[in-house]
Structure formats: C-alpha cells, structure tokens
Backbone as a chain_set.jsonl record, in Angstrom:
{"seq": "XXXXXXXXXXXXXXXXXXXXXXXXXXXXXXXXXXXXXXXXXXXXXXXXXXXXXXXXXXXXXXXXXXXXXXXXX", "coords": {"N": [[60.152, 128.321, 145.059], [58.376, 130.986, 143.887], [54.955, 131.604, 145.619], [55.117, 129.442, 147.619], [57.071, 128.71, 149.052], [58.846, 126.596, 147.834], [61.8, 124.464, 147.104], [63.054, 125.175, 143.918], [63.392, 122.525, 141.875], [65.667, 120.736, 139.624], [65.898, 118.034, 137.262], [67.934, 116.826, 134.95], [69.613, 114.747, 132.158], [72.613, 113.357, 131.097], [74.145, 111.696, 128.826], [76.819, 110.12, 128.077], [79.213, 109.26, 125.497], [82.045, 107.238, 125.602], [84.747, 107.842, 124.3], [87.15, 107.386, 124.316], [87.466, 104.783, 125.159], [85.936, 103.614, 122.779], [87.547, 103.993, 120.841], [89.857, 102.796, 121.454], [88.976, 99.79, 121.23], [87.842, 99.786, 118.983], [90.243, 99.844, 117.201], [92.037, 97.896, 118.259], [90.087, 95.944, 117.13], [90.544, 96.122, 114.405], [93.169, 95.629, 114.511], [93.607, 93.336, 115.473], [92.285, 92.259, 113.456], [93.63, 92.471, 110.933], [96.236, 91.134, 111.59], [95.104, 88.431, 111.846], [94.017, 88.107, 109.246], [96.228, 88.517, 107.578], [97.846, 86.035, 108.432], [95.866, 84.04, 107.889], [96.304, 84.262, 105.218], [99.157, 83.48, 105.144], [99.062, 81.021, 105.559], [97.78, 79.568, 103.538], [99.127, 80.227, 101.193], [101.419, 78.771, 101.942], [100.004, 76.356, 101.574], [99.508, 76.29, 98.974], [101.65, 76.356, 97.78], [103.071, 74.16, 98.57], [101.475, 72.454, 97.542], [101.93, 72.872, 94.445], [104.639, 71.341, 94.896], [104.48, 68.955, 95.955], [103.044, 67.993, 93.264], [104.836, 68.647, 91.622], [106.842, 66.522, 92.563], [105.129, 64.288, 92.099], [105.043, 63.812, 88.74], [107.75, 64.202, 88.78], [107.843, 61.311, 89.685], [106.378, 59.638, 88.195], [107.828, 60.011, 85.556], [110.311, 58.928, 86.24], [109.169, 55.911, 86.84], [108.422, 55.545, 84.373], [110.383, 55.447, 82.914], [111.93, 53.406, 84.322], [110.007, 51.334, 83.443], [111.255, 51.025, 80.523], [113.276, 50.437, 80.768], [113.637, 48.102, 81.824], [112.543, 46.7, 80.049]], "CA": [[59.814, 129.247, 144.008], [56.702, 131.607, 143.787], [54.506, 132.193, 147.226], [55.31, 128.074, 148.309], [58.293, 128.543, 149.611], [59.245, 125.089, 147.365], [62.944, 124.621, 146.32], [63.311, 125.045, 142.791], [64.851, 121.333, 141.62], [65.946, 120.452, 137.74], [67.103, 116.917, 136.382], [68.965, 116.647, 133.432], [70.407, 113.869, 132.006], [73.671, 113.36, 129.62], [74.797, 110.359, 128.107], [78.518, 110.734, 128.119], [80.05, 108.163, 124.914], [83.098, 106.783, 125.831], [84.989, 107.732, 123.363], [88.371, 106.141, 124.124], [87.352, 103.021, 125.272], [85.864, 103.139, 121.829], [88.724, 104.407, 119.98], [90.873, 101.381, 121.826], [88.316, 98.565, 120.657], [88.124, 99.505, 117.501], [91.815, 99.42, 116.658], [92.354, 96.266, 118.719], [89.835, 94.905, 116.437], [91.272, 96.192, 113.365], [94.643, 95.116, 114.569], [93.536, 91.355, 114.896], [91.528, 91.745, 111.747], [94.775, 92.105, 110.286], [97.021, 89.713, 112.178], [94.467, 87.029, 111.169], [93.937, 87.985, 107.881], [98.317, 87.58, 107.335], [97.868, 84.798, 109.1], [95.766, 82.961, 106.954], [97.096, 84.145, 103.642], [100.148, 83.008, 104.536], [98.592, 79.644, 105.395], [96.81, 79.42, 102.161], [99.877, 80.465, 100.3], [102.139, 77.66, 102.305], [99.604, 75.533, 100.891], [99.353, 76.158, 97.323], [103.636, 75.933, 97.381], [103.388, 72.289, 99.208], [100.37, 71.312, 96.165], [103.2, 72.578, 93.47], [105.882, 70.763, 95.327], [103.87, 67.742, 95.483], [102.195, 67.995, 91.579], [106.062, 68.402, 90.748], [107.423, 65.483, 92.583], [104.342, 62.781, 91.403], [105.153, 63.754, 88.097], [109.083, 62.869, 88.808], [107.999, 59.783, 89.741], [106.051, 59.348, 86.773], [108.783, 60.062, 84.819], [110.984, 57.918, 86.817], [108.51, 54.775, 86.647], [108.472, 55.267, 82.446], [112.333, 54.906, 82.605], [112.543, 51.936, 84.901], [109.661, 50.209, 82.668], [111.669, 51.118, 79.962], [115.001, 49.859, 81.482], [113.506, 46.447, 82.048], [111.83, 45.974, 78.141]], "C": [[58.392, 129.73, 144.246], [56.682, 131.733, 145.496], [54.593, 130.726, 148.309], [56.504, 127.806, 149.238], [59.401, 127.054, 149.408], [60.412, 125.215, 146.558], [62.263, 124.465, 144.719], [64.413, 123.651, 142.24], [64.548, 121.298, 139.791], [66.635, 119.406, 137.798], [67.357, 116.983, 135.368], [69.977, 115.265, 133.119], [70.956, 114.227, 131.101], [73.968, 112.43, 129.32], [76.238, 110.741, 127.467], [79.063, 109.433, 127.093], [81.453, 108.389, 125.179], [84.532, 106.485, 124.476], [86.005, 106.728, 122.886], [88.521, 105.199, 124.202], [87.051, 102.872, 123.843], [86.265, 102.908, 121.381], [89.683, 102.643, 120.332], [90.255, 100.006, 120.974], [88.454, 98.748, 119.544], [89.594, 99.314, 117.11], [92.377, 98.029, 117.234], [91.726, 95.518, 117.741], [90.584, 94.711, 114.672], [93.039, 95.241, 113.91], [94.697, 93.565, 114.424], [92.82, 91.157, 113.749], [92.715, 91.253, 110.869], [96.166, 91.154, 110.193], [96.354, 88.565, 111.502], [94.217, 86.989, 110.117], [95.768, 87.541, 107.26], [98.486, 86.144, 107.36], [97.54, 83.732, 108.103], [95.963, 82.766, 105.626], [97.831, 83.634, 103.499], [100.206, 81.688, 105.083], [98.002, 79.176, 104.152], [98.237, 79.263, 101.124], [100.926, 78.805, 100.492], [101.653, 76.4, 102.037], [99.699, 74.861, 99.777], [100.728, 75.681, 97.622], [103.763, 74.456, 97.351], [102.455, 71.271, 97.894], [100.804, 71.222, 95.246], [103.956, 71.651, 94.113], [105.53, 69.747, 95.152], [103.336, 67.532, 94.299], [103.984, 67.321, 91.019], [106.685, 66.881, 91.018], [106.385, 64.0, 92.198], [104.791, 62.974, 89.846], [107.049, 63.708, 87.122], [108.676, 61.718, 88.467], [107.563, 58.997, 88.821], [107.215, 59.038, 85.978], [110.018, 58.634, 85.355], [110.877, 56.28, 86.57], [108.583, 54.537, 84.806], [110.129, 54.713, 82.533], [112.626, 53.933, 82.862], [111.872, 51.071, 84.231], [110.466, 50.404, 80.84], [112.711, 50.374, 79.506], [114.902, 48.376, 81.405], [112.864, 45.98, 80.658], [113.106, 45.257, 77.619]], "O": [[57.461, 129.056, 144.688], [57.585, 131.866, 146.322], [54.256, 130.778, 149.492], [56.729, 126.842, 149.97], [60.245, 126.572, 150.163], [60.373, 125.855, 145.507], [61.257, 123.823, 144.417], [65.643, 123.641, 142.184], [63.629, 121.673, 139.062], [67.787, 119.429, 138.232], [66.412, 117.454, 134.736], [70.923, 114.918, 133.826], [70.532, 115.04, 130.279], [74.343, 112.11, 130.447], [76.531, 111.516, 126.557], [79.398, 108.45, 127.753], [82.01, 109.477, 125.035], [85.026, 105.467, 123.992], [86.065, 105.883, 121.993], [89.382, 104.523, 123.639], [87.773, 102.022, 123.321], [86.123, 101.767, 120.94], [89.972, 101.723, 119.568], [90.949, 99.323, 120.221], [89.164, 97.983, 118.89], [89.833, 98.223, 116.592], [93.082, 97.249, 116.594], [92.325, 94.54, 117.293], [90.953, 93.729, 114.029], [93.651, 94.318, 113.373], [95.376, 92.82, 113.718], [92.73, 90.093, 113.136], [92.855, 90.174, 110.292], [96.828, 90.684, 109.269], [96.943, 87.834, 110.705], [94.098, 85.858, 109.647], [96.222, 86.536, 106.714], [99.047, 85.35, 106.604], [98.276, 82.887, 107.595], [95.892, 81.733, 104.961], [98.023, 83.08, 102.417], [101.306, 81.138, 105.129], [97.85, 77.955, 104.111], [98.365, 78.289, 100.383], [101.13, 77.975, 99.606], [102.366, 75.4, 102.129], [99.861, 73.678, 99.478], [100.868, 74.461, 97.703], [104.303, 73.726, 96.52], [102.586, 70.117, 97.487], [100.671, 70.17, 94.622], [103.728, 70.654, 93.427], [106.052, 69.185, 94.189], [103.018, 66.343, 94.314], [104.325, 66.292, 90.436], [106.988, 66.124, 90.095], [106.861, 62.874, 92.057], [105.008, 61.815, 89.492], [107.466, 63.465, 85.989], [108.905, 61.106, 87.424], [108.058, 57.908, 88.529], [107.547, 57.874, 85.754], [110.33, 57.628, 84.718], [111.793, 55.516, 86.267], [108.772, 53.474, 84.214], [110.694, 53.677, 82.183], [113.391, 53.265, 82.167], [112.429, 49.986, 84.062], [109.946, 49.684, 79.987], [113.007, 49.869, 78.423], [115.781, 47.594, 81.041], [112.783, 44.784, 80.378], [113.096, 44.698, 76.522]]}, "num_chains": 1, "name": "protein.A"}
C-alpha cells in the first residue's frame, strides 16, 4: 500500500458459538434432570406406601396381642 510497495494485511477474529453442541447438552441435561427427578419421586413415594404398610400391620399386631391377652384372662 502507498509508495512502500508493502502488502496490505488485515486480521480479524470471530468467535463462532457452537450452537448445536449447545443445543444437544442442554437437553441431555434436561432429559436426565428429569429421569432423575421420576426416579426419585417414585422412590420417595415407594417409601411412604411401605411406612403405611408397615404403621398398618404393627397396629394389627397390636390389635392381635390385645385379643390373645384377652383370650388367656
């Protein structure tokens, strides 16, 4: 350029985001957010059922134990 006879150079940079890789991660993570959230609700839930199930049957046996000291008076 001009009377130097010196190429004319230009850098430029771009920063290119990745969009789809993004796009992919995020929904993978959403997707196991949600798998594991199911997951442990319906561990939690299979809980509570088994803490009724068990409440109900000690308070058979309760019942049960009054009858047999009953049985034997």
């Amino acid at each position: 350029y001009g009377n130097a006879d010196k190429p004319f150079t230009y850098t430029a940079s771009v920063w290119v985001f990745p969009w789809r890789t993004a796009l992919i991660i995020i929904l993978l993570l959403a997707i196991v957010s949600l798998v594991l959230r199911r997951y442990f609700n319906s561990i939690t839930e299979r809980e509570q059922n088994l803490e009724e199930e068990i409440q109900h049957e000690r308070s058979e046996i309760d019942e049960l134990k009054d009858m047999l000291k009953k049985k034997q008076e």
